[in-house]
N, C-alpha and C positions, 0 to 999 in steps of 0.2 A: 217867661222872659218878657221885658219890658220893648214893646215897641220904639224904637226912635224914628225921629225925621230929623239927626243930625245928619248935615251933610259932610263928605270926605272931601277932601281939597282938590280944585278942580287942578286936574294935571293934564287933560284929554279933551285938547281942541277939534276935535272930532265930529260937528254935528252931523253932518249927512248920515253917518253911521248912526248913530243915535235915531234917529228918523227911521233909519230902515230897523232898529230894533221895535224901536216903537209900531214900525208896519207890523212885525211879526204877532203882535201879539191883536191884531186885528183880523186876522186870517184864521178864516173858519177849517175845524179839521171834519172831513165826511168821508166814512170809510165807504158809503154809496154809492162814491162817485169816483171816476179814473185818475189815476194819480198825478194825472199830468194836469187833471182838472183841479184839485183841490192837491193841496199838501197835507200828508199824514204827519199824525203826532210826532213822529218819527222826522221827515224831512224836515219839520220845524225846527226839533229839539235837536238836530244836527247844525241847522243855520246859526242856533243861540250858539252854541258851543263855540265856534268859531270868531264870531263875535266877543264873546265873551273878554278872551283874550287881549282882545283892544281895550277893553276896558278896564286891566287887571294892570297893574305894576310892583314889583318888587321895591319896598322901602329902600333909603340908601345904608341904614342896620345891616343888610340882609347876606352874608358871606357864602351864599347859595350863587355859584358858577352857572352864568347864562349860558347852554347849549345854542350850536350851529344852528338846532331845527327846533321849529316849534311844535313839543310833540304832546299829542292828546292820546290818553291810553284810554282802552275800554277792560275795565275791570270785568271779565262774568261776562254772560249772553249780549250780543250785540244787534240790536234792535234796527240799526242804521245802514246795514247792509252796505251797496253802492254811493248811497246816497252823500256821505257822508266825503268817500272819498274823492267823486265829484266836486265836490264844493272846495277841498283841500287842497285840489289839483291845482286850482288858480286863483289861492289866496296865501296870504305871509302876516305874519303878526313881525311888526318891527325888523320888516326888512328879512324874518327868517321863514324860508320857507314851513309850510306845516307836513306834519310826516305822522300817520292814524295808526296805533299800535293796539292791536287784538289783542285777545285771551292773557291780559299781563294779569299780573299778583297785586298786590298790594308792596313789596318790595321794589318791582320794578316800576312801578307809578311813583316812587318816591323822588324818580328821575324826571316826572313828563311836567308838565307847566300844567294842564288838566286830565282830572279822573274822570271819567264817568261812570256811573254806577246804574243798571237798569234794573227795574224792580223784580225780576224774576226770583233773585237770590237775595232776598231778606237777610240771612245768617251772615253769606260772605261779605254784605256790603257790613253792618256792623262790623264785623270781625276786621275788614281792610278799612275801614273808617277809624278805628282805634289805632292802628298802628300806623296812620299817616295824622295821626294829630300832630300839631307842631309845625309836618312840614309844609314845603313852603309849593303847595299844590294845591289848585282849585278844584277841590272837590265837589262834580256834580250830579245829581240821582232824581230818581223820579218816584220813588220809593215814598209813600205815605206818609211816614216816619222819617225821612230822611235827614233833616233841622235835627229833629229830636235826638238823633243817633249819631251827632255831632258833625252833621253836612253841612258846606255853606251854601251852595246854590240849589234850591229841588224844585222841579219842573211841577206846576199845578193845571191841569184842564180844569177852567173855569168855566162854565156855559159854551164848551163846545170850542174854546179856545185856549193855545199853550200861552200859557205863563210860568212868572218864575217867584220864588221868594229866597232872601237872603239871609242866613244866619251871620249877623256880624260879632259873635260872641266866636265862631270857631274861627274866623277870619284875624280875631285879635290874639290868636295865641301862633300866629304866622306873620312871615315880611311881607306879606300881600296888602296891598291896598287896592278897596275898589272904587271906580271911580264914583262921585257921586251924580253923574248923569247917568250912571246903571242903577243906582239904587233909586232916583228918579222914576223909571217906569217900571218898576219891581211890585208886584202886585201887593206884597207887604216886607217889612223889615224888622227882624227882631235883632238886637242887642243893642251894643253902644261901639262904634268907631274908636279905632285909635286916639289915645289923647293927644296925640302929634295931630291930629289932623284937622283939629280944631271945631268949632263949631260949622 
C-alpha cells in the first residue's frame, strides 16, 4: 500500500483533545511497575478508543441511523477489564453517552460506532473483519496483521510505547471520515483519503 500524508478535512475543532492524544502516545508502558504508577498497554489502548470516536464522523452520504449511545463492542477476549469501563463512565462522544459491549459477534458490532479486536484470536478477528467491511464501524486491533486483514486502526508498541496506524484504504470503502488531526499523530498511514475530502 502506498503511504499518504494527504490530509482529511478538518471537521474537528478540538485541540485540547488532540494534545491529550498526543500525551498518550508518550507514556511509557512497564509492566514492572504498579498500575497506578505507569499505565499498561491495555489502560492505553482503552484511553485511544474512546478518543477515537472524537475524531471519527459519519460523511453526510452515509444512511447509517445515529444511536442514543455511543457504543464500543469488544469482539473476542477483553484485554481492558475495568479499565475501560471507568473511563466510559464519564465520558460522551457528541453528546451520547458511551455504553462497553463484551463477547459481541461480528453481526452485532455491525451496530456499535467501534470494534475492537485483541490479538488473542487471530482467526475470529479475520473472519469478523470480513464481514464488517463496508460497514460503517471503526474497526480496531492490536493484532500484527491487523491493516493487512482489512482493519483501519491497529494499536503498535513502539519502543515501549502504544501507538497506532491507520489503514485509509479500508476506511474508504465506509461513511467514516477521520479526522485529519488523528492521522496527524498516527505513527504511519497507508492508503488514500476519500476524494470528497480533498487534499
Amino acid at each position: 500500500m502506498q503511504l499518504s500524508k494527504r490530509k482529511v478535512a478538518r471537521r474537528f475543532p478540538i485541540a485540547c483533545l488532540l494534545c491529550a492524544i498526543a500525551a498518550l502516545t508518550l507514556i511509557p508502558i512497564s509492566p514492572q511497575l504498579p498500575a497506578q504508577t505507569r499505565p499498561s498497554q491495555y489502560d492505553v489502548e482503552a484511553a485511544y478508543l474512546l478518543d477515537f470516536g472524537k475524531f471519527t464522523q459519519l460523511s453526510n452520504s452515509s444512511q447509517t441511523l445515529r444511536k442514543a449511545t455511543f457504543d464500543v463492542c469488544i469482539v473476542g477476549r477483553d484485554p481492558m477489564g475495568s479499565t475501560i469501563d471507568k473511563l466510559a463512565a464519564n465520558d460522551t462522544v457528541e453528546n451520547r453517552a458511551v455504553r462497553v459491549l463484551r463477547d459481541a459477534n461480528a453481526s452485532q458490532a455491525r451496530t456499535c460506532a467501534i470494534a475492537y479486536f485483541n490479538s488473542h484470536d487471530d482467526d475470529l478477528t479475520r473472519e469478523s473483519l470480513n464481514l464488517l467491511a463496508g460497514a460503517d464501524v471503526l474497526t480496531v486491533g492490536d493484532s500484527p496483521n491487523f491493516l493487512k486483514d482489512g482493519g483501519m486502526v491497529q494499536f503498535v508498541v513502539e519502543t515501549n510505547h502504544v501507538r497506532f496506524a491507520v489503514n485509509l484504504d479500508a476506511v474508504r470503502k465506509t461513511h467514516l471520515v477521520l479526522s485529519s488531526q488523528l492521522l496527524r499523530v498516527a505513527l504511519y498511514v497507508e492508503g488514500q483519503p476519500k476524494p470528497e475530502a480533498g487534499p
